[in-house]
C-alpha positions, 0 to 999 in steps of 0.5 A: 500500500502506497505511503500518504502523507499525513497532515499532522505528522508533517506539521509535527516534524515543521514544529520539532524542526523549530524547537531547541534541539534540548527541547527535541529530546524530551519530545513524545509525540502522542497520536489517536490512531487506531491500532491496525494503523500503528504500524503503517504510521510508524513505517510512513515516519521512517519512510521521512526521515521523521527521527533523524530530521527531529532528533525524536527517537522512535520509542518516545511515540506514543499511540492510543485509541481515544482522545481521553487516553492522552491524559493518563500517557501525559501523566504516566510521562510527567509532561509538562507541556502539550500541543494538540490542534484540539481543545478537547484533548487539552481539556483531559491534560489536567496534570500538564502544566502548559498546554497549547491549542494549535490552530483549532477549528471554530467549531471545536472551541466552541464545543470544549470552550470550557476548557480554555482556561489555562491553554494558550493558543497559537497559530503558527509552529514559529509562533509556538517555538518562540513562546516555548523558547521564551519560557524555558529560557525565562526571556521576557521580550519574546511572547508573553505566554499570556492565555487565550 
């Protein structure tokens, strides 16, 4: 079966380009995959040199089958920081203390808009770069990390 791209593997591999390359390495990418998929998914990575471009080795991926699952893998992992490009996902990361809502579609925050507070919106991989770049170095003139 032919390899097709996906969308939110390539905007991981944009994003994890812009990153400190000590950001890089305590990276665990997430995805809500079914469990037949897995297998294609890890192959199509390899297949784009995701690992060696990221510096994202392949045992830090991390699979699950519904969004809520996510939670207990952040906590399992002790994250301190997630992106997803859904708020609802945000929302069952209770125990991550920086969360990013990633170029979300209007109807999705309109959905989960009770989970808002504490997420901080961006909308482009520099931008997000900058503002993690900003808080892990403690930089106050780059953006502020201000919520919403």
């Amino acid at each position: 079966m032919p390899l097709r791209p996906n969308v939110r593997v390539v905007t991981a591999i944009g994003a994890s380009c812009h990153l400190p390359r000590a950001g890089r390495q305590e990276t665990h990418p997430s995805c809500r995959i079914e469990h037949m998929r897995r297998l294609r998914t890890r192959h199509w990575l390899a297949h784009h040199d995701f690992h060696r471009r990221t510096g994202i080795g392949p045992e830090r991926l991390r699979f699950c089958r519904t969004r809520p699952e996510k939670g207990p893998i952040a906590a399992r992992l002790g994250l301190t920081h997630f992106v997803d490009d859904r708020l609802e996902v945000l929302g069952y990361l209770d125990t991550v203390g920086h969360r990013y809502l990633f170029r979300p579609r209007p109807d999705e925050v309109t959905a989960h808009a009770a989970h808002l507070a504490g997420v901080h919106r961006v909308e482009s991989w520099p931008e997000l770069a900058a503002t993690l770049r900003a808080q892990l170095t403690g930089d106050r003139t780059g953006p502020t990390g201000g919520h919403g």
